[in-house]
N, C-alpha and C positions, 0 to 999 in steps of 0.2 A: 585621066583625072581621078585623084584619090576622094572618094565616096568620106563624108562626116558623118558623123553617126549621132543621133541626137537621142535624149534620154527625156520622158516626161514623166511626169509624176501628177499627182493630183490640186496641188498648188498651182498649175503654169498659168492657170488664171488670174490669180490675185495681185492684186496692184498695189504699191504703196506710193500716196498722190504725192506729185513733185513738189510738195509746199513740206511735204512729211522730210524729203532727203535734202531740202534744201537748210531745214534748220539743222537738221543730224551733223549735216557737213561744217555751217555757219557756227556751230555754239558749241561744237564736235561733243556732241551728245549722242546719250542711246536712244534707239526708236522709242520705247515707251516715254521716258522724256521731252521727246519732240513732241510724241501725239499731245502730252499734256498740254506744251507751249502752246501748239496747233490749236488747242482747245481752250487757250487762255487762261489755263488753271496755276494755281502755286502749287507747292508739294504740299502746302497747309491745307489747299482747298480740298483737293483728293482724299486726302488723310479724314476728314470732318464729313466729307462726302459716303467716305467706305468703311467711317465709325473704327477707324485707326489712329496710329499717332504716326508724326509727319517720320519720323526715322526709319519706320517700316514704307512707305511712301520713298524714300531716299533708296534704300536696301532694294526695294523691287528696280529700280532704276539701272542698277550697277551688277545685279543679278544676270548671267552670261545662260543660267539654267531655270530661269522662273517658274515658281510651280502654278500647274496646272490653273488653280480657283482664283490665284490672283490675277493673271493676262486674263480669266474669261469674266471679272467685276470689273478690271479695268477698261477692256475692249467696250463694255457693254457702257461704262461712264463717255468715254473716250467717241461714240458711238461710229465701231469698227468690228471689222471682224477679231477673230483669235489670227489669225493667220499675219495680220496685217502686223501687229505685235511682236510676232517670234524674228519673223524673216526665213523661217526654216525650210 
């Protein structure tokens, strides 16, 4: 029998809750936009929340490489980890 060889990192903990992949999938959305739905918010609410305007709110959404300060304001509105944000 050939041996699988398994690789861990420091993420193998972290979860992203089935309510989180269920809208991802449903409205075929990015994770940071689910968390929003998740949390009942609009891109307006967020935006007025993080003293933004809603197109910067849209932009982090669609963003493949989010910088660092916006996933750790968002996580923190969203109330999640950073990890739970990237997927990485």
């Amino acid at each position: 029998m050939e041996s699988i060889q398994l690789f861990t990192d420091e993420h193998d903990d972290v979860l992203i809750p089935n309510e989180i992949v269920e809208i991802m999938l449903s409205k075929d959305v990015t994770i940071q936009a689910a968390w929003r739905i998740y949390r009942g918010l609009t891109q307006k609410d967020v935006a007025e929340k993080l003293g933004i305007k809603q197109a910067a709110v849209s932009q982090f959404e669609k963003s493949e490489d989010p910088r660092k300060d916006n996933i750790e304001r968002l996580a923190q509105l969203y109330q999640c980890i950073v990890e739970q944000l990237t997927m990485d």
